[in-house]
C-alpha positions as CSV (number, residue, x, y, z in Angstrom):
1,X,-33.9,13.7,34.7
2,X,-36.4,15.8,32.4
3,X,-35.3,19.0,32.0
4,X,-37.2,21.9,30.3
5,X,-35.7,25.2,28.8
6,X,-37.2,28.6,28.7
7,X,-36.5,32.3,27.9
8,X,-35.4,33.7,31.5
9,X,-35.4,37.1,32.6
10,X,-32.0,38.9,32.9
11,X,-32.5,39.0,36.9
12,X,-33.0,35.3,36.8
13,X,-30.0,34.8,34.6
14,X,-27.6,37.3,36.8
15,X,-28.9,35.9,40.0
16,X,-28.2,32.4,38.5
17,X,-24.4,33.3,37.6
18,X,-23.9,35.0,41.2
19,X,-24.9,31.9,42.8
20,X,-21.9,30.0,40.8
21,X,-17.7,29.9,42.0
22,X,-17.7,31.4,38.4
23,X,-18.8,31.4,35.1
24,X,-17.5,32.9,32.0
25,X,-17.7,36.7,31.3
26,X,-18.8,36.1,28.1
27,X,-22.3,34.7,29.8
28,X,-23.2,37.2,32.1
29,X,-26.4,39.5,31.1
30,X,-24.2,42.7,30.9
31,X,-22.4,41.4,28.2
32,X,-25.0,41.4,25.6
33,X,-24.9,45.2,26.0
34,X,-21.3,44.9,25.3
35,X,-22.2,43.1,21.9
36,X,-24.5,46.0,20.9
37,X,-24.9,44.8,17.1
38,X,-25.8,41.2,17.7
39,X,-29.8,40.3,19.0
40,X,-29.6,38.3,22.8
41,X,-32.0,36.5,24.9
42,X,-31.3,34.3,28.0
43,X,-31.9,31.1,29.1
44,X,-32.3,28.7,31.8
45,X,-32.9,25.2,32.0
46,X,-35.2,23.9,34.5
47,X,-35.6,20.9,36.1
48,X,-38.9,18.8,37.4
49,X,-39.0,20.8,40.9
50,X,-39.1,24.3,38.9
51,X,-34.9,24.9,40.0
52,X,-33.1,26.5,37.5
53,X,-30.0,24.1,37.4
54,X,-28.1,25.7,34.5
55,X,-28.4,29.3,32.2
56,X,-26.8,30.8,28.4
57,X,-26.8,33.8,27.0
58,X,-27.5,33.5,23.4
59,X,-25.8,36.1,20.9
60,X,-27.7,35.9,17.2
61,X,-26.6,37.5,14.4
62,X,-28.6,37.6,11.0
63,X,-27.4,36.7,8.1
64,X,-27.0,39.8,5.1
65,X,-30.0,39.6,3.1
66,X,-32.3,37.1,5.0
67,X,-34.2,36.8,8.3
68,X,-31.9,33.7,9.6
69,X,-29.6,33.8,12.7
70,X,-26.4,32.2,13.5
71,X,-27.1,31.8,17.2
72,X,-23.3,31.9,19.5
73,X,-23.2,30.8,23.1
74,X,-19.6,31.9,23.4
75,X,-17.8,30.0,26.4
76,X,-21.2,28.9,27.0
77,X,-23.6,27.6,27.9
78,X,-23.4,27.5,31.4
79,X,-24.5,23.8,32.4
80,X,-23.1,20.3,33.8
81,X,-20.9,19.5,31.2
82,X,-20.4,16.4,32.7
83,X,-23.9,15.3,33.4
84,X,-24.5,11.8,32.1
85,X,-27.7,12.8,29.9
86,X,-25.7,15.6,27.7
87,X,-28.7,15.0,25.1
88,X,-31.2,16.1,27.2
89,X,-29.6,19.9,28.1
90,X,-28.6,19.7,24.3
91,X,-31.7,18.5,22.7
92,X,-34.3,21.5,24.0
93,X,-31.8,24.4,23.4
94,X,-31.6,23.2,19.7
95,X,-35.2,23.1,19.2
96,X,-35.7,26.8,20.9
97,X,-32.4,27.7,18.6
98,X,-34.1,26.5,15.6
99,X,-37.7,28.0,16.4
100,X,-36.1,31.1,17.2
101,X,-34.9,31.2,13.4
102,X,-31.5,29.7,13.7
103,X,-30.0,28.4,10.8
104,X,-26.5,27.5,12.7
105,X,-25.4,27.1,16.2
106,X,-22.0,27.7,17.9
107,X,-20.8,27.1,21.4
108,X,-17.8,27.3,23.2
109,X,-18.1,24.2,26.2
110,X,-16.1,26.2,29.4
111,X,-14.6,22.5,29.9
112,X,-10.4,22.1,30.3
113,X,-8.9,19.0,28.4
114,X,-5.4,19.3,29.5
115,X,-2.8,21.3,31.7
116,X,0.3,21.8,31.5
117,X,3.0,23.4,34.2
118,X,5.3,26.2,33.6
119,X,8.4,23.8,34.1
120,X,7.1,21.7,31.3
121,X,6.6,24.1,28.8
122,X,10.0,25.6,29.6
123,X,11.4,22.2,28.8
124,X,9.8,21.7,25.8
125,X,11.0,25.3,24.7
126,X,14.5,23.9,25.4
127,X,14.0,20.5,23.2
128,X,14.4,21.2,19.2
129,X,11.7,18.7,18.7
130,X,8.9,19.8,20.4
131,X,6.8,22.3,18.0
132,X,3.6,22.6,19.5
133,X,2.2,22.7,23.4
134,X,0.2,19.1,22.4
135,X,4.1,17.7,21.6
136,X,4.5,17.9,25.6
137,X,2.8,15.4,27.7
138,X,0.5,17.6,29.9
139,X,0.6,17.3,33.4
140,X,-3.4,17.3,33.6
141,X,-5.4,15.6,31.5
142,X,-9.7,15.2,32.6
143,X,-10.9,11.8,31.0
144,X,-14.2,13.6,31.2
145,X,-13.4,16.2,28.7
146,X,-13.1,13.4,25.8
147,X,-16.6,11.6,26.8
148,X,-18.0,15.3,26.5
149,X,-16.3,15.4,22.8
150,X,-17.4,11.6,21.7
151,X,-20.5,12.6,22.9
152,X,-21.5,16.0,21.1
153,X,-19.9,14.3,18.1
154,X,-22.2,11.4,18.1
155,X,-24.9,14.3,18.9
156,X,-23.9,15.8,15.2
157,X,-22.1,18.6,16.6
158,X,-19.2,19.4,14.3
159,X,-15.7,21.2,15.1
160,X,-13.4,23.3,12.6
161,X,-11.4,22.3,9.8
162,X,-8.3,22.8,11.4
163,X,-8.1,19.5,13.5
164,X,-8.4,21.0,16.6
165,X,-6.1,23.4,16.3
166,X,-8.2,26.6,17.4
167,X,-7.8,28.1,14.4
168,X,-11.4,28.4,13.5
169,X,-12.5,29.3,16.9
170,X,-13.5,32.7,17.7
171,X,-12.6,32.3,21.2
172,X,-8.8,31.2,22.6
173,X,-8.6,27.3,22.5
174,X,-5.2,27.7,24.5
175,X,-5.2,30.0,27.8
176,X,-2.8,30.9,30.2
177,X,-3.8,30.8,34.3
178,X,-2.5,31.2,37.3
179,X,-4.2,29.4,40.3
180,X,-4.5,31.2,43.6
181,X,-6.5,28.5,45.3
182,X,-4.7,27.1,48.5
183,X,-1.9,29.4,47.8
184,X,-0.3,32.3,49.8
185,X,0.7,35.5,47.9
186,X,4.6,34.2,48.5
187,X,4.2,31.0,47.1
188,X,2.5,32.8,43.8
189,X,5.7,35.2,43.8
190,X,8.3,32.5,44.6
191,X,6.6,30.7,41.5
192,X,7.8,33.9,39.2
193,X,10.9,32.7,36.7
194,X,14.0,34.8,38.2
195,X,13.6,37.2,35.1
196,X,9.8,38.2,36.2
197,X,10.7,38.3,40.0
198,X,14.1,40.5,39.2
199,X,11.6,43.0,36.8
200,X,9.3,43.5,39.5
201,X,12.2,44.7,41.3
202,X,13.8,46.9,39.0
203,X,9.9,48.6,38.2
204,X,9.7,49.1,42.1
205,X,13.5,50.7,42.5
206,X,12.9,52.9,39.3
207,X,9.6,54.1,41.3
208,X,6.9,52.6,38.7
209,X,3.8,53.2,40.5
210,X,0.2,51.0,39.2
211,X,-3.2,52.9,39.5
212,X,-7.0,52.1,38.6
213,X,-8.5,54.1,36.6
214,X,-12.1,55.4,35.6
215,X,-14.4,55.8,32.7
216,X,-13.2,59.0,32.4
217,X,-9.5,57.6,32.0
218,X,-10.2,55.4,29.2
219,X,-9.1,57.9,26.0
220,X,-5.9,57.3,27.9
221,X,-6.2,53.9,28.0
222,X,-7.4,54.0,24.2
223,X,-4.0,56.2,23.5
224,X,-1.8,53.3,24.7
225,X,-3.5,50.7,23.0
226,X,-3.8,52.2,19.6
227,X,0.2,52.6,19.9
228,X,0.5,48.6,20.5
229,X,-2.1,48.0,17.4
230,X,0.4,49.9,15.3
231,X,3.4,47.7,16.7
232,X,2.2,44.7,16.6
233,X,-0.2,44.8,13.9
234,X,-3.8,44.5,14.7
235,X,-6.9,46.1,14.1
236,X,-8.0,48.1,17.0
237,X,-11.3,48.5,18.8
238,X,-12.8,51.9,19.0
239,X,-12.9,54.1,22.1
240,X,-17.1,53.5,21.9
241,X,-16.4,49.7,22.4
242,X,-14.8,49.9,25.7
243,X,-16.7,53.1,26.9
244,X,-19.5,50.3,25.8
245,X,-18.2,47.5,27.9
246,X,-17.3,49.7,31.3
247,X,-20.9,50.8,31.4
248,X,-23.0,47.8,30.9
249,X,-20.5,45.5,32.6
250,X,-19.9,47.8,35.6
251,X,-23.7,48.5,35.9
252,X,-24.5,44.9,36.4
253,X,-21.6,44.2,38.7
254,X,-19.6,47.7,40.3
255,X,-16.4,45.1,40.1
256,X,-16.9,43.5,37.2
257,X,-14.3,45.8,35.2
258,X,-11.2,47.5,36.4
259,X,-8.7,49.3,34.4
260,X,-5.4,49.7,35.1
261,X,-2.1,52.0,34.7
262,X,1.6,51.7,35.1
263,X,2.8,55.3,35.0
264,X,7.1,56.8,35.7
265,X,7.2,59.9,36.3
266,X,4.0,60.8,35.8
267,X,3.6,59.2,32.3
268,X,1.2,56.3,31.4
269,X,3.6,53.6,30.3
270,X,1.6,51.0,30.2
271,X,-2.3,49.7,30.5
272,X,-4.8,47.1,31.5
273,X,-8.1,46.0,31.5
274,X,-9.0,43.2,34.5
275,X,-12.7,41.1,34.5
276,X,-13.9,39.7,37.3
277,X,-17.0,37.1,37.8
278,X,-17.1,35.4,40.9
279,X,-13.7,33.7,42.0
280,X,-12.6,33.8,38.3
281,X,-10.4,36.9,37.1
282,X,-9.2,37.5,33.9
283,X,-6.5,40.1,32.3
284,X,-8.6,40.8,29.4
285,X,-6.9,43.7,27.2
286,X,-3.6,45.0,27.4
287,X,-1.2,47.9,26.0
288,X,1.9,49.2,25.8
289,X,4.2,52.8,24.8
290,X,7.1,51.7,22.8
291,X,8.9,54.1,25.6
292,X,9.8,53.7,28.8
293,X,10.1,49.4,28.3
294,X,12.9,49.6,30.6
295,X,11.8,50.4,34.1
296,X,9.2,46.9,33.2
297,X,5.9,48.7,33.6
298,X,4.1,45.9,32.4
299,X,5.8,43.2,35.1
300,X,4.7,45.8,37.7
301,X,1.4,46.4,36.4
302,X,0.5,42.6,36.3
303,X,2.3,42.2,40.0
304,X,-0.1,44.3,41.4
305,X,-3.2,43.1,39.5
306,X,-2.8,39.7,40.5
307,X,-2.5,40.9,44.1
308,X,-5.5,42.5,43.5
309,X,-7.3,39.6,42.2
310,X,-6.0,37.4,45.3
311,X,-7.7,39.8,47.5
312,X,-11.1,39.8,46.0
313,X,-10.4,36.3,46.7
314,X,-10.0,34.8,43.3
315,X,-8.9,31.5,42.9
316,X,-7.4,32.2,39.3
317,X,-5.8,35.2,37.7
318,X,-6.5,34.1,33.7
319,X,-4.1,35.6,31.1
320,X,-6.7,34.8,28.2
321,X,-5.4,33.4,25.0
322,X,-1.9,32.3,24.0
323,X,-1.1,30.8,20.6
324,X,0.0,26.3,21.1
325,X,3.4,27.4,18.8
326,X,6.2,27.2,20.6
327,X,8.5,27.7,18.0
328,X,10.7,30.8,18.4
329,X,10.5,32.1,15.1
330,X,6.5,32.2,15.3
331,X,5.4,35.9,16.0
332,X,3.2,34.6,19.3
333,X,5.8,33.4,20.9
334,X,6.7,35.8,22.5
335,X,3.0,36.2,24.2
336,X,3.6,32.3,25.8
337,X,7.4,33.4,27.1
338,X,5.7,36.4,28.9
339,X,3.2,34.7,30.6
340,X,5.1,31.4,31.4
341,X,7.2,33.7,33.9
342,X,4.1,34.0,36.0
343,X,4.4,30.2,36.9
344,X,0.9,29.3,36.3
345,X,-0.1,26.7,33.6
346,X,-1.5,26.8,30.2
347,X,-4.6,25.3,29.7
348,X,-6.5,23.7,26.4
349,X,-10.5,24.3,26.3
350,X,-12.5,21.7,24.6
351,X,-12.9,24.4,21.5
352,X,-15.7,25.7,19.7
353,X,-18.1,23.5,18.0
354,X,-21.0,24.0,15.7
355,X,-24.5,22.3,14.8
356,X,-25.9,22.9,11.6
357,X,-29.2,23.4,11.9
358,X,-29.6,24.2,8.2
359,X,-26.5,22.4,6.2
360,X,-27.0,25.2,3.0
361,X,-26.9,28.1,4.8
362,X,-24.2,26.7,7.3
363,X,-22.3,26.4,4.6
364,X,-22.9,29.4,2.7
365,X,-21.6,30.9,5.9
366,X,-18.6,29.0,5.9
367,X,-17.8,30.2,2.6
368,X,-18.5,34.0,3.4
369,X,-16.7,33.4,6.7
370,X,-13.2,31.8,4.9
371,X,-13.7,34.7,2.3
372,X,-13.2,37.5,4.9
């Protein structure tokens, strides 16, 4: 199968994603709008009848002082991962990479290695022994996934220090989903741990009520979330970043951004952003008042998101990134205990990997990266 790979138009490279099931938000046009300070470009791979069979957005950003790009694909690109001829999708996006000034190239394949369900993660909680989500025996595991790793290796593709970790990855290695696929909205509820399903309750008795909100509502939303930067100690985005990302996302697709609000009498408890490409959804942002935790704003607010999601007919509600610590002590663990009440299952991506295409300057970058 000869393939060929060209700079595409950002009509061809939307019209390509909206032909998918889904494809990551990170690799839809819109979002290189959202990434205002890096250069893009799009691309499509072609094959011998003219069909574009596969499409990545390419985000470069130049090194200080020289005219020299790292290029990022993040959760991209979006191709057949599992085609038997990786080389040949591979091959021509390097040499565009490279002729576009590249000096370094990272990707993040949107391929699962393992699953695991919530009833084994709860177990492994339980056993003293178990430290990490790979101690557990996953319920899942795609044999593919490892022919894709052998295979990018032997390609020259490289992958972080950390051993697989995630660590070095820009992007979550470790996510948390819930599938919706062949499921009834009962069967998704009944799947709720008895703590999540009783704090649903208690936010609908104490008259918690969830709204969507607008551009116009997101200083709100920006109030709530500077509050939870504070507690839990993170730098937050500015206002401009998600006034940003509404605009050029919502442009491109009227649902492909939805905020959200959990509010008691009258007062914005708690807030949400939601992304949706095709059948996949994803809770992307969240925040929190350190008031008002105990009428479980947050339990409502993701209740009624995930309803939402299943009626747009989504086929998984994606909780984004948890940390593969399950010891208690470890200040993410929290973050897996919350989302392990929705059921669902926590999934490992293949990670991030990178090709140098110039080994100095990859390597000065991995210097100025570890001295950040």
């Amino acid at each position: 199968m000869s393939l060929t790979l060209r700079t595409i138009s950002r009509e061809q490279h939307l019209a390509y994603i909206q032909s998918l099931p889904a494809a990551s938000h990170m690799q839809v046009p819109a979002w290189a709008d959202v990434k205002a300070e890096w250069r893009s470009e799009s691309l499509g791979w072609f094959d011998k009848t003219g069909e574009m069979v596969g499409a990545g957005l390419v985000l470069y950003r130049q090194l200080p002082k020289i005219k020299r790009y790292l290029a990022y694909l993040p959760e991209g690109p979006v191709i057949n991962w599992f085609a038997p001829n990786l080389v040949d999708w591979l091959e021509p996006m390097l040499a565009h990479l490279k002729q576009q000034g590249a000096f370094s190239v990272k990707m993040g394949p949107p391929v699962i290695i393992r699953r695991w369900e919530a009833a084994s993660i709860k177990k492994g909680i339980q056993d003293p022994d178990v430290k990490r989500l790979r101690d557990i025996e996953a319920d899942f595991i795609e044999p593919r996934a490892f022919e894709v790793g052998d295979k990018l290796r032997r390609m020259g593709w490289q992958q972080g220090e950390d051993g697989g970790a995630g660590f070095g990855d820009v992007q979550p290695r470790y996510v948390y989903q819930v599938p919706l696929a062949n499921r009834s909205l009962e069967e998704v509820h009944k799947n709720f741990n008895q703590l999540w399903r009783r704090n649903i309750k208690k936010a609908e008795k104490a008259g918690v009520e969830v709204v969507q909100g607008g551009y116009h509502d997101l200083e709100e939303w920006q109030r709530l979330y500077e509050i939870t930067a504070v507690r839990d100690r993170f730098r937050p985005r500015p206002l401009s970043y998600f006034q940003r990302m509404w605009t050029a996302l919502n442009t491109e697709d009227p649902n492909r951004m939805r905020l959200y609000f959990a509010r008691h009498n009258g007062v914005n408890l708690s807030a949400a952003t939601m992304l949706v490409v095709g059948g996949h959804v994803w809770y992307s942002y969240g925040a929190s008042d350190n008031i008002g935790r105990e009428v479980r704003p947050s339990n409502a607010m993701q209740w009624r998101m995930l309803r939402d999601a299943y009626a747009l007919g989504a086929t998984v509600y994606d909780l984004r990134g948890i940390s593969d610590s399950l010891d208690e002590t470890d200040h993410l663990f929290g973050l897996i205990q919350f989302k392990v009440g929705t059921g669902g299952q926590a999934a490992e991506y293949l990670g991030e990997w990178d090709f140098p295409l110039n080994k100095l300057l990859h390597k000065a970058l991995d210097i100025y990266m570890s001295r950040r």
